[in-house]
N, C-alpha and C positions, 0 to 999 in steps of 0.2 A: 496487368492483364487480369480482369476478373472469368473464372473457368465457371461455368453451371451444369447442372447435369438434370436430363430427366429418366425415368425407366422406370418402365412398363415390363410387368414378370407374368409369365402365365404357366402354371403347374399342367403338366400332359398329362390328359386323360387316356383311357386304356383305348378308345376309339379316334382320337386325335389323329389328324395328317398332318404332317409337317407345314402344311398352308393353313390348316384351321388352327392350328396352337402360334405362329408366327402374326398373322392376324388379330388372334387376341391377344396377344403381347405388341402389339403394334397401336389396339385403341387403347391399352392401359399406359400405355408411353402418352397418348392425347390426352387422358385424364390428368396425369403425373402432369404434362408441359399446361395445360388448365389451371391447374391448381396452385402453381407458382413455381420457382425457380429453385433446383436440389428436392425434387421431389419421387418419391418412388411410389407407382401405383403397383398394387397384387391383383390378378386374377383368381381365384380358388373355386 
């Protein structure tokens, strides 16, 4: 059984909601699974 992983991290800004910092660690997981298989995308 071959395992892959993607993720997407997003650093909280001091005005973040819990739905706008989840969101953008949600399209940096899209980038990360994009980009190929074992990939980790940053937000900063």
């Amino acid at each position: 059984m071959t395992v892959t992983v993607s993720i997407g991290l997003a650093e909280s800004k001091h005005d973040d909601t819990i739905e706008t910092l989840m969101n953008r660690a949600d399209k940096y997981m899209y980038y990360a699974k994009q980009a190929g298989r074992n990939k980790v995308s940053i937000s900063n």
